[in-house]
Every structure is written in structure tokens, then in C-alpha cells.
C-alpha positions as semicolon CSV with decimal commas, in nm:
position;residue;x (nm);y (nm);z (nm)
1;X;7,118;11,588;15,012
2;X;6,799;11,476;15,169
3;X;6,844;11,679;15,482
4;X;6,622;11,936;15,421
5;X;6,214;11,904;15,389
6;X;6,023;12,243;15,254
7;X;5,658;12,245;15,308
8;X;5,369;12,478;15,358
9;X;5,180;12,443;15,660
10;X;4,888;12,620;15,886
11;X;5,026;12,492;16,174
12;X;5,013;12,721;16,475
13;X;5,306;12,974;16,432
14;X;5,197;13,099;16,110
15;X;5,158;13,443;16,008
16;X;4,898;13,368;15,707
17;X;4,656;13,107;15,590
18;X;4,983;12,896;15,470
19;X;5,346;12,961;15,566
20;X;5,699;12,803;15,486
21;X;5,830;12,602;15,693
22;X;6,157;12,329;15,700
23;X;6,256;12,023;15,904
24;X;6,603;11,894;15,911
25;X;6,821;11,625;16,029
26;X;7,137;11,509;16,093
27;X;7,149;11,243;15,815
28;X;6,923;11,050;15,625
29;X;6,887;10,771;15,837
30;X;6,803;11,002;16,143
31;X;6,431;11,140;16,230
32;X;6,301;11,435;16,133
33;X;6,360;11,757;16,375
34;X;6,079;11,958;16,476
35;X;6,002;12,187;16,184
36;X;6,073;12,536;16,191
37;X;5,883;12,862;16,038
38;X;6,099;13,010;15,797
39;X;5,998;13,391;15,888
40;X;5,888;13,702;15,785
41;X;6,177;13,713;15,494
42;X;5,966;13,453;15,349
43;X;5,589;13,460;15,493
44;X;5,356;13,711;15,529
45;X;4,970;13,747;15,614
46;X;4,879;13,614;15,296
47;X;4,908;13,228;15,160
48;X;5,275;13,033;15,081
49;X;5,235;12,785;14,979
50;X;5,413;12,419;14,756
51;X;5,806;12,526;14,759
52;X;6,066;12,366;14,591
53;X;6,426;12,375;14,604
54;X;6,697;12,435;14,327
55;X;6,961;12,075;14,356
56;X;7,244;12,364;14,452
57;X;6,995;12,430;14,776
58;X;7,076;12,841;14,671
59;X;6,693;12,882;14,527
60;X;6,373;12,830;14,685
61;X;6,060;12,858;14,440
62;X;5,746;12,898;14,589
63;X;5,408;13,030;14,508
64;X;5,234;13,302;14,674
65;X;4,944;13,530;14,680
66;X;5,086;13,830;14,823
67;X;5,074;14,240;14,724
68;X;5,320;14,263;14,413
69;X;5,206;14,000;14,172
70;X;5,011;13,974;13,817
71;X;4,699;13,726;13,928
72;X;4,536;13,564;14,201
73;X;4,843;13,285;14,259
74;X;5,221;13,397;14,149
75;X;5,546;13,201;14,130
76;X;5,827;13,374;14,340
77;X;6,173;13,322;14,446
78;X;6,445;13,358;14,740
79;X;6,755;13,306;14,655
80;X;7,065;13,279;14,935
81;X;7,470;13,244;14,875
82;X;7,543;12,985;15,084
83;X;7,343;12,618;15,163
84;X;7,331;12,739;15,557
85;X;7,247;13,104;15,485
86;X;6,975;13,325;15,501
87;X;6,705;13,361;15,255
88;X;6,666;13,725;15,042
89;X;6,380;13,921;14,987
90;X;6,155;13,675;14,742
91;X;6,139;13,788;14,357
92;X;5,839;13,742;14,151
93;X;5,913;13,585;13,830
94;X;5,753;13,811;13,645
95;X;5,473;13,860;13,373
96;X;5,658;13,640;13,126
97;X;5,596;13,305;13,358
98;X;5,332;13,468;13,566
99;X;5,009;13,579;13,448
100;X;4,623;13,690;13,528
101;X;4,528;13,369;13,591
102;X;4,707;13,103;13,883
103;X;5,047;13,004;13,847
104;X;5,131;12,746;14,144
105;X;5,279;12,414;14,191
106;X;5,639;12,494;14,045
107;X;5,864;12,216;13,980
108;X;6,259;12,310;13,874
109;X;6,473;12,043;13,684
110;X;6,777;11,923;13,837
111;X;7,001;12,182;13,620
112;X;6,761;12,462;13,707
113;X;6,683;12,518;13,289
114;X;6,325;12,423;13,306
115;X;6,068;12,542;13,563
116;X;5,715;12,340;13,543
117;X;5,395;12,452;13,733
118;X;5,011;12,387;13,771
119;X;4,783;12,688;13,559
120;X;4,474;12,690;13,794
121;X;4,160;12,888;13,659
122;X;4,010;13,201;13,809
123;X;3,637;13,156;14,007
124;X;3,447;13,185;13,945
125;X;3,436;13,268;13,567
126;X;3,618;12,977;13,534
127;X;3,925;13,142;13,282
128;X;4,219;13,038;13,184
129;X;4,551;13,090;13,044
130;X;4,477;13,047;12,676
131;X;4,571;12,681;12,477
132;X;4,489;12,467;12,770
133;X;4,301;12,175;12,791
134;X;4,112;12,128;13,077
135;X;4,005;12,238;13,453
136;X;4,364;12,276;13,535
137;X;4,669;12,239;13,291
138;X;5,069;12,162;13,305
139;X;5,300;12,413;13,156
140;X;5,678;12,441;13,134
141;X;5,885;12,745;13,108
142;X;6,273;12,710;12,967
143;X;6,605;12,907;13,014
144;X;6,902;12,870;12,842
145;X;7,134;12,976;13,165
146;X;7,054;12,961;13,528
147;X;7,152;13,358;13,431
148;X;6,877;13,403;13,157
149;X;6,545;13,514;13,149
150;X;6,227;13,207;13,147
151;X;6,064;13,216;12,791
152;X;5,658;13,189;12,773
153;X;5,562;12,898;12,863
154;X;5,443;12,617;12,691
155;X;5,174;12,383;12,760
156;X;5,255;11,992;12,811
157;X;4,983;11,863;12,567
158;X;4,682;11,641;12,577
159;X;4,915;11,376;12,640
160;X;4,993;11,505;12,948
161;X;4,664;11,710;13,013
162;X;4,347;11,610;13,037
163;X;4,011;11,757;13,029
164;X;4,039;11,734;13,397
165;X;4,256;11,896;13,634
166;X;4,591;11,837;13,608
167;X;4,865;11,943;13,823
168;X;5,248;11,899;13,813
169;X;5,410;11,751;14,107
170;X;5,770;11,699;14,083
171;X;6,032;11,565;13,794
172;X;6,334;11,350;13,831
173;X;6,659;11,439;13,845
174;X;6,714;11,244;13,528
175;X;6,436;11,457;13,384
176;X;6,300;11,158;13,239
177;X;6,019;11,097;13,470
178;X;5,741;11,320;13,568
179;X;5,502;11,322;13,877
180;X;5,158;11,447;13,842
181;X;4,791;11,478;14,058
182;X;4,471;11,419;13,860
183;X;4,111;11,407;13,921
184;X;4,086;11,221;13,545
185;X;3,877;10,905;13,450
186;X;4,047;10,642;13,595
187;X;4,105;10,767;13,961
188;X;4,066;10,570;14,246
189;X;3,847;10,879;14,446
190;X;3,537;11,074;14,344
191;X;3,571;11,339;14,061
192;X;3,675;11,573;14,327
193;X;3,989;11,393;14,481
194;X;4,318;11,372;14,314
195;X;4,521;11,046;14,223
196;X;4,932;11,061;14,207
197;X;5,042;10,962;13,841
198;X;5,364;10,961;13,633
199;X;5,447;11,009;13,291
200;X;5,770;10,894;13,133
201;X;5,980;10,937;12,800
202;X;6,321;10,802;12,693
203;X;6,514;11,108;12,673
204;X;6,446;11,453;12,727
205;X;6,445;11,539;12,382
206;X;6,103;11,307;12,341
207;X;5,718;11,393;12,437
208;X;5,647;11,255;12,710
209;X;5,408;10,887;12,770
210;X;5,057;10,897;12,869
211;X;5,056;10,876;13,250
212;X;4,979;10,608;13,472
213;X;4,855;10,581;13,788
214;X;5,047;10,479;14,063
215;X;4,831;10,224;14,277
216;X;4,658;10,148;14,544
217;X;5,031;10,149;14,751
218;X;4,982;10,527;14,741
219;X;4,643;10,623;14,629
220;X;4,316;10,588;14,837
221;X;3,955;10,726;14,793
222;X;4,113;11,088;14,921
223;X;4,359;11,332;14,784
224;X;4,685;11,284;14,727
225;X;4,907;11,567;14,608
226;X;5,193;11,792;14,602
227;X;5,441;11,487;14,543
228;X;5,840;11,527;14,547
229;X;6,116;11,262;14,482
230;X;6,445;11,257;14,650
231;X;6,754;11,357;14,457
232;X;6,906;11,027;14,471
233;X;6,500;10,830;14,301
234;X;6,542;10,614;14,626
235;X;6,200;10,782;14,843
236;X;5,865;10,960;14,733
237;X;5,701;11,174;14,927
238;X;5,347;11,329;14,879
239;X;5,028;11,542;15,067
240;X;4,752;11,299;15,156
241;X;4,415;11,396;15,300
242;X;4,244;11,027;15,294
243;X;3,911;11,128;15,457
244;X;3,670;11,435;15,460
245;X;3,713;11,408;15,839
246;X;4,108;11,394;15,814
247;X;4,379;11,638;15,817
248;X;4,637;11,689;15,575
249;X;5,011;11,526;15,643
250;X;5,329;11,399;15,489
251;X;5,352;11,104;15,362
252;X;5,652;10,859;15,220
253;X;5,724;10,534;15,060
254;X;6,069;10,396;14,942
255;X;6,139;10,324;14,577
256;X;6,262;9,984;14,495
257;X;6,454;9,956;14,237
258;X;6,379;9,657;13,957
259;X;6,659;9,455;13,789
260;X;6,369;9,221;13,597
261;X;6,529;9,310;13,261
262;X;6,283;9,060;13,047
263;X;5,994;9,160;13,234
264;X;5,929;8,791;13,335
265;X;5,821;8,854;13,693
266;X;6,166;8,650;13,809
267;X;6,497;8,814;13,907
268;X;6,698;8,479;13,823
269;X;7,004;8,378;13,604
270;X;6,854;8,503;13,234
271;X;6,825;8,851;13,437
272;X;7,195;8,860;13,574
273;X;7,307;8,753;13,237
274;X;7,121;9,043;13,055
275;X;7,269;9,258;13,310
276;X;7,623;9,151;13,231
């Protein structure tokens, strides 16, 4: 409902190198309220870190480096009963999703059937989860309930991946769009700094495009990460650290919506007719 922001932040008040935190407000055209640590439930002395959560607001994925997992970075979850309530003891998801290697960065689709994350490699011996493609890969993970088990996941392709590091940010809620960070060719920064991309396809039954970057309007010669889209497409929202001498904060931009149906450049009276 847009009234809830999850981040991870080393802001003072946190128990580990990264906690869980949220901000609220009163509606979406108030300001943000001071943000507040989600607790001990959730953090502990170790790093939290790039949550997400489910579009029922009853499941909060996160990823975690904590006692109890199967590699360096795992993929955990609190669940709660009610939107308001409390969150549970946090659930690893287990050595079908998770692995020896880094799972982080999950991303859950609107109907909670598909669960996409960033594979990082392990330093420095530089491994990782078999049939990638590069210094960091996409996969995706599929349920048939919200009830059943994740299968193994798969990896997005060379479409998708590159031989650089690649790392999932969000998807729509339409499913049909999907937000990425890159260091590829083509990036506005060094080798080192990410770019925000997206990649596209016409259902969700097709592969998906080759991505695209997304401008100078959000990209700069820093990083820019850990994007998330609104439920409703209408604001973006991403991590940007724009200078070696800069911190990292929250950043947004509104989405503007285009009704140039021929592609002409001109919203004009052969638009409204296609439209009609």
C-alpha cells in the first residue's frame, strides 16, 4: 500500500554490521516517519541485510549471515498473521534455494510463486553456484502454492546475465518487467560501480529482453543498487552511493506513464485515436 519502507541500515541503533529497519506514514502523500529498528526478532550481531515484502505484507524475505545457514549469505524469512503484527522467529529457506555459495538480493513476485535473488561468489576462490555466467548471476526459484516447497533454482540466462556481475533488484507486479544492477560494458561508472537496468518480455510465459540501461535520470559515475518499484508502477526507488567520499541513501523518482502509442515523440490526435 506504499506505507511501509524496509531497508537495511548501519545507522546507530543497530545490533550488527546491517540491521532491519522500517519507516511509515500516514498516506502516500505524507513524509516519511523516522525509521524504526525492527528488533532482536529480526536482527542480530551479524549482517541483515536487502528485505523485501510479500504484496499480502504477511512475509518479509531477507538475507542474512547469521549461525544456522548453508553458506556465507542465506535467504530467510519472518512471517506474521496480521499486516500490524509482530514478526516470528525468521526461517531459512533451506538447502534447496540456499546453498555454499551467497544467496542475497531476493525479489518475490506479486503472487508470491516465484522468488528471484543475486548468486554472489565466495573470496576469495572466487566459486560459484554451478551454470552461471559471470562474477555474479540472477536465478529464480518457483512454487506452485504459497504452501509448497521452492524447486532448485534456475539461472536467468546470458540474456539476462552477463560475464559481469549481475544482480536482481526488484520485478513488477505485472511480472513483466524486471529491475537489475550491473557493472557490464555499457555502464555509466568504472568497472567497479553498478548501473540500474531493466529487462522486459510480453508475457510471463516468454524469456525475457536484453536489458537496458536506465539513464543518466538515475545513474551517475557511482553505484546504484538495491532498486524496488511501488505496487501500483507509479515510483522507483533505489541505493545510491554517487561518490567514494559519499554515504549511502534512498533515493526516488516518479514513473510517468507514456500514452505515445506510434512512438512519434507527440501525444496528439493520431495517439487519442489509437487509444480509442
Amino acid at each position: 500500500d506504499g506505507l511501509q519502507l524496509y531497508f537495511c541500515s548501519g545507522a546507530v541503533g543497530t545490533t550488527g554490521t546491517n540491521d532491519l529497519w522500517v519507516a511509515t506514514r500516514a498516506s502516500t502523500n505524507d513524509a516519511w516517519n523516522t525509521a524504526q529498528n525492527l528488533g532482536a526478532t529480526l536482527n542480530t550481531e551479524y549482517n541483515e541485510k536487502t528485505p523485501i515484502l510479500s504484496t499480502a505484507g504477511l512475509s518479509l524475505y531477507f538475507s542474512s549471515d547469521r549461525p544456522g545457514g548453508f553458506g556465507s549469505f542465506d535467504i530467510w524469512v519472518s512471517m506474521r498473521t496480521t499486516p500490524n503484527g509482530p514478526w516470528g522467529e525468521p526461517v531459512n529457506l533451506g538447502p534447496i534455494v540456499n546453498s555454499g555459495y551467497d544467496e542475497s538480493d531476493p525479489a518475490l513476485s506479486s503472487d508470491g510463486l516465484s522468488l528471484y535473488f543475486s548468486e554472489y561468489g565466495i573470496w576469495p576462490n572466487h566459486q560459484f553456484r554451478p551454470g552461471g555466467f559471470g562474477e555474479s548471476d540472477i536465478w529464480v526459484s518457483t512454487r506452485s502454492t504459497k504452501d509448497s516447497p521452492w524447486t532448485e533454482p534456475t539461472n536467468l540466462g546470458e540474456t539476462v546475465n552477463s560475464p559481469s556481475g549481475d544482480y536482481i533488484g526488484d520485478i513488477s507486479d505485472d511480472g513483466l518487467v524486471l529491475f537489475l544492477y550491473s557493472n557490464r560494458e555499457g555502464s555509466l561508472g568504472t568497472w567497479v560501480w553498478e548501473d540500474l537496468y531493466m529487462a522486459q518480455r510480453t508475457t510471463t510465459s516468454d524469456p525475457w529482453g536484453i536489458p537496458v540501461n536506465l539513464g543518466e535520470n538515475v545513474n551517475t559515475g557511482g553505484i546504484q543498487f538495491a532498486s524496488d518499484i511501488s505496487a501500483d508502477g507509479s515510483t522507483f526507488f533505489w541505493n545510491s552511493w554517487p561518490t567514494v567520499e559519499g554515504q549511502l541513501d534512498i533515493y526516488q523518482v516518479s514513473i510517468l506513464p507514456i500514452v505515445d502509442f506510434n512512438d512519434d515523440g507527440n501525444v496528439d490526435a493520431q495517439a487519442l485515436a489509437m487509444l480509442a
